[in-house]
C-alpha positions in Angstrom: 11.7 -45.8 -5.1 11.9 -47.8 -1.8 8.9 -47.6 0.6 8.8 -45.1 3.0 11.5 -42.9 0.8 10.8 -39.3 0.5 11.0 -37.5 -2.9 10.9 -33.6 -2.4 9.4 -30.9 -4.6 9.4 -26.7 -4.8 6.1 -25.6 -5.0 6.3 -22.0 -5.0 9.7 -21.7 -2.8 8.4 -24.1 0.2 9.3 -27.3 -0.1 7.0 -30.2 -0.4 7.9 -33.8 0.8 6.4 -37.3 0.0 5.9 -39.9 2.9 4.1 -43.1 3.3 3.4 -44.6 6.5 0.9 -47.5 7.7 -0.2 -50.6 10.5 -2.2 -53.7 10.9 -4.4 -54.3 13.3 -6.0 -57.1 15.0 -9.3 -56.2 13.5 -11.0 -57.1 10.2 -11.3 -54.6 7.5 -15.3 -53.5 7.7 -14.9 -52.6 11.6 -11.6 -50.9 10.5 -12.7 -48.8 8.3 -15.5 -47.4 10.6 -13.9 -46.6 13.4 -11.1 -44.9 11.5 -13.8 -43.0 10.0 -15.7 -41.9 13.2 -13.9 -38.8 14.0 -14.6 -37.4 17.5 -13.7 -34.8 19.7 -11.9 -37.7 22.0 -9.6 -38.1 19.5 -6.7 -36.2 20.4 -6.4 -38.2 23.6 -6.1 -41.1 21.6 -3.1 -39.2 20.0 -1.6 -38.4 23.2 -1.6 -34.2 22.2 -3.8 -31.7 24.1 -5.5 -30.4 21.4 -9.1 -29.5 20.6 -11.2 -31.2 17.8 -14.4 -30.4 16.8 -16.3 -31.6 14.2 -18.3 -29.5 11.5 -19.9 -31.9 9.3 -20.5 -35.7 8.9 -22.0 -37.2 6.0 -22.7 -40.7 4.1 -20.0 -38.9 1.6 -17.1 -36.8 3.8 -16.3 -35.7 7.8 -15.2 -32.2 8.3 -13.1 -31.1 11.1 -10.9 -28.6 12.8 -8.2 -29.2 15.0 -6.7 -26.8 17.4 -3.2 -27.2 19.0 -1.4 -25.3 21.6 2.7 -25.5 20.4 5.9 -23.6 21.5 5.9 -21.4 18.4 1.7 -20.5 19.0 -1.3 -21.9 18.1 -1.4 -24.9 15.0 -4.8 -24.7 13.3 -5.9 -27.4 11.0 -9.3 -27.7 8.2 -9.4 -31.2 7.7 -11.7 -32.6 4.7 -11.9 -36.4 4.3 -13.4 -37.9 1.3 -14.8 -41.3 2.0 -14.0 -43.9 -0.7 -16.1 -47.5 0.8 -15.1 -50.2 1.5 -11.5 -49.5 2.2 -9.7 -46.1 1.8 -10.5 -42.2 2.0 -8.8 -39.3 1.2 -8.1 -36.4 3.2 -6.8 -32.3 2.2 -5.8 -30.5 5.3 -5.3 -26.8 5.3 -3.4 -25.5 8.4 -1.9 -22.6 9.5 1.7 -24.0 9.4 1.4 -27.3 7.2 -0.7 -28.4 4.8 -1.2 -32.1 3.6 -2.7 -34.2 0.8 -3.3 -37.9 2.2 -4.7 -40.9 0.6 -5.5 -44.2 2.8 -5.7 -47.6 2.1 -6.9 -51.0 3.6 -6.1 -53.9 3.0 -7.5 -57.5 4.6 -4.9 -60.2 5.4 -5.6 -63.6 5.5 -5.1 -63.9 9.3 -8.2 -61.5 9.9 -5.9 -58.3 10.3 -6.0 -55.4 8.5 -3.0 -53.9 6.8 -3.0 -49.8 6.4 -1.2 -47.8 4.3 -1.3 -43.9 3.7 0.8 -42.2 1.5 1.3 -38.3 1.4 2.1 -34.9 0.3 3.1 -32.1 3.3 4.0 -28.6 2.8 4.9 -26.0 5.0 2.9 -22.8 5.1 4.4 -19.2 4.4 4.0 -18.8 8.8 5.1 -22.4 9.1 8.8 -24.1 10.0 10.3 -26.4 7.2 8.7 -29.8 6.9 10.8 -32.1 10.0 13.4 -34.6 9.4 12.1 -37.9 7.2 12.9 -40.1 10.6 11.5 -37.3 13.1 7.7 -37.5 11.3 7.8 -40.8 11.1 8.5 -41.5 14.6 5.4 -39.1 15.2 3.2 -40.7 13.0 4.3 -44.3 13.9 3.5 -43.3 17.8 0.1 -42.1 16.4 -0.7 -45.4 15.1 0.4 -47.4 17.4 -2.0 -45.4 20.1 -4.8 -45.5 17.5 -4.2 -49.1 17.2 -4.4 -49.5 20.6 -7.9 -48.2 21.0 -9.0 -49.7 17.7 -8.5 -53.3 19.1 -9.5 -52.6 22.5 -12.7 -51.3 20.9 -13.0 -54.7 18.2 -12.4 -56.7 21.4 -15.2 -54.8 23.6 -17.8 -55.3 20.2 -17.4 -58.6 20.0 -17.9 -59.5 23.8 -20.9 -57.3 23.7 -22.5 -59.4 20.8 -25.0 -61.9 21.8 -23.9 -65.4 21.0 -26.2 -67.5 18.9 -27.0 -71.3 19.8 
């Protein structure tokens, strides 16, 4: 099957669809990996939505958090569990009031210094929630995501390595 093609499933009358998604950034894979991993309540500004995030836990081994969304149709309300596997991927199972999603994420260093990611997915709609969106519709969502993660990722690389003394 092609990258970023979408095979779909019943599970139990709702319909369950497969994506993968990804980016590269202008950062190498260590500092990658932790600041994809320090989950904050900034982060959705990053993501451009006005939602609410608050952590609940934060270990060596997994983050757990809960996000809070105002939407047209009510209020979205995600559990979010993420499995940490070092030194370059982590796992996530998020329960929500209208979607529910399996994710696995993987990094990848290129020889230019970047780092390549790539996620890959399960998303089902809960019995309170719409249908899972058009293939191209998520994908615009999550690529906008990205991108604006990717944005503040570098900026951030770029800040930590002015900061760091220079040796003689």
């Amino acid at each position: 099957m092609p990258r970023g093609a979408r095979r779909s499933v019943r599970s139990r009358g709702l319909r369950v669809a497969r994506y993968e998604f990804g980016g590269r950034f202008r950062a190498p894979l260590g500092f990658v990996y932790r600041w994809c991993l320090d989950y904050s309540p900034e982060d959705p500004k990053i993501e451009g939505s006005g939602g609410i995030r608050r952590i609940a836990a934060r270990s060596a081994r997994e983050v757990v958090y809960e996000d809070l969304e105002e939407a047209p149709t009510g209020w979205n309300w995600s559990h979010i569990v993420v499995t940490k596997h070092p030194p370059n991927g982590w796992h996530a199972e998020i329960t929500g009031s209208h979607r529910s999603w399996t994710l696995d994420y993987t990094l990848r260093e290129l020889s230019d210094g970047s780092t390549e990611l790539r996620a890959r997915g399960r998303r089902r709609p809960t019995a309170i929630g719409a249908s899972n969106p058009p293939k191209a519709e998520l994908e615009r969502e999550l690529n906008t995501m990205w991108t604006r993660y990717g944005r503040a990722l570098e900026r951030d690389y770029r800040a930590s390595q002015r900061a760091r003394p220079r040796r003689s």
